[in-house]
C-alpha positions as CSV (number, residue, x, y, z in Angstrom):
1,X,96.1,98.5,85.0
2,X,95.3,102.2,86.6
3,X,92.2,103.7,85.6
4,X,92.5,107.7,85.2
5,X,89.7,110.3,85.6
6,X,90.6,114.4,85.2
7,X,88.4,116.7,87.0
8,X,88.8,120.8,87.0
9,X,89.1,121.8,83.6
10,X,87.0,124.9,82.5
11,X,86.5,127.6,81.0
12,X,88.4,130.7,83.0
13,X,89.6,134.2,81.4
14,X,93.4,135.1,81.3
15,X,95.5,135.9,84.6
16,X,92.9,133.6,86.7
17,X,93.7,129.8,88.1
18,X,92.7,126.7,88.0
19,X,93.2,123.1,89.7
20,X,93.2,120.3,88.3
21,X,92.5,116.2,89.7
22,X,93.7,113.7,88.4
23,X,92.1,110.5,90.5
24,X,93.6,107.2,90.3
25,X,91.6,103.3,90.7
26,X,93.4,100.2,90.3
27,X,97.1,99.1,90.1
28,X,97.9,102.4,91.7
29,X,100.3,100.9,94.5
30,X,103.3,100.6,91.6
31,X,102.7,104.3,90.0
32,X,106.6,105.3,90.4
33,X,105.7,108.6,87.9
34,X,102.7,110.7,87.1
35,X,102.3,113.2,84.2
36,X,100.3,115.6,82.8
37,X,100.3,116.3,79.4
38,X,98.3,118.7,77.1
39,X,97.0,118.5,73.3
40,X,95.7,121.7,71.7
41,X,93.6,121.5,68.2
42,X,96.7,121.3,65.5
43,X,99.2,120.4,68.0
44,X,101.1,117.6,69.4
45,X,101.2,116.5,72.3
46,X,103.5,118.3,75.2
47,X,104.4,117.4,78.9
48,X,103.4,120.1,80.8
49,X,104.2,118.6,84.7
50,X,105.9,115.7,86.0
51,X,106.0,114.5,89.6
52,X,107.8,110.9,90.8
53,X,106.7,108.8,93.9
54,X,109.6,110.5,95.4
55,X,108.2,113.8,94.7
56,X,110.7,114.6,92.3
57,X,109.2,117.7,90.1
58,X,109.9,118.7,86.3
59,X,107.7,121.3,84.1
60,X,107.8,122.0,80.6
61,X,109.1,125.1,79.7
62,X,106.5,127.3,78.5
63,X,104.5,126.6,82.4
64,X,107.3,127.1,84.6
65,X,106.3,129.5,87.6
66,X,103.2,129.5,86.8
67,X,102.1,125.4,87.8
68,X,102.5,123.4,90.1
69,X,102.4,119.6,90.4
70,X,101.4,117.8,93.6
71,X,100.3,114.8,94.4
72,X,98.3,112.6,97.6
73,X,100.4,109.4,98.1
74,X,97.3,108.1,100.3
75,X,94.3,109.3,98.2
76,X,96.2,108.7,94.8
77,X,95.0,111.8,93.6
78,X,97.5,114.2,91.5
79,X,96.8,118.0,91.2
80,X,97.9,120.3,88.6
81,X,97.8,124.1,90.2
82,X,97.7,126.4,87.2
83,X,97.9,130.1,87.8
84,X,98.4,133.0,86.1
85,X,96.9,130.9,83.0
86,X,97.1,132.7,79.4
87,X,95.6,132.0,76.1
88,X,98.1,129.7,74.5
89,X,97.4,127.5,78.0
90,X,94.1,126.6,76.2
91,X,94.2,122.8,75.7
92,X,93.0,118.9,76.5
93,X,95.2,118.0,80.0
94,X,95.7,114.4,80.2
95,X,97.2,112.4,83.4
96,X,99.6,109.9,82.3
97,X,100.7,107.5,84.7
98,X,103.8,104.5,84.3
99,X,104.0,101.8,86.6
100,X,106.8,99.4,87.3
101,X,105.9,96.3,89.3
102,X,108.2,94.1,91.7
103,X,108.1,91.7,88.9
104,X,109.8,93.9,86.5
105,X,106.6,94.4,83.9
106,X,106.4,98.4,83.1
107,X,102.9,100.0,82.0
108,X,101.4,103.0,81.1
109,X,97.9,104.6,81.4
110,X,95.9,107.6,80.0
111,X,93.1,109.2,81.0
112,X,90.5,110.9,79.0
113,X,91.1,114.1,79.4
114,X,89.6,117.7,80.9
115,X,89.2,120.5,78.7
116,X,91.0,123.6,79.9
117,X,90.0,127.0,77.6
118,X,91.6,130.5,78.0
119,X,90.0,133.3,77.2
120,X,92.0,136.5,76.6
């Protein structure tokens, strides 16, 4: 199992940035993808950024060239740069991890979440 913590969310006004942490503990040698996702109030759930242990990159739509998904293989720490941020970027961010061990068993984690809030 991988235990998740998000740091960086606040509260920031529209056009500014914002970076945020996603720490990993635990089972984190078999991560082979990271996520972030984000939930605003009345909405579902949508992938914003995905990196691989590769370092294979893919962004949802509505946050392309404006974030930017990284991550430190040695630290296990994945960032989520977010510039230019707008209103409708207000939301929870969750990291999201999956994990496939030698043995073949797949997982899944969540964290708890940051809050990230736009004002306009």
């Amino acid at each position: 199992q991988v235990q998740l913590e998000e740091t960086g969310g606040d509260l920031v006004q529209a056009g500014e940035s914002l970076r945020l942490a996603c720490f990993g503990a635990g089972e984190t040698a078999n991560i082979d993808v990271t996520r972030w996702h984000r939930q605003a109030p009345g909405k579902e759930r949508e992938l914003v950024a995905e990196i691989t242990s590769g370092g294979i990159t893919k962004y949802g739509d509505s946050v392309k060239g404006r974030f930017t998904i990284s991550r430190d293989n040695l630290k296990m720490i994945t960032y989520l740069r977010m510039d230019n941020l707008k209103p409708e970027d207000t939301a929870r961010y969750y990291c999201w991890v999956h994990s496939r061990r030698p043995w073949g068993t797949q997982t899944e984690d969540w964290g708890q979440g940051t809050q990230v809030t736009v004002s306009s």
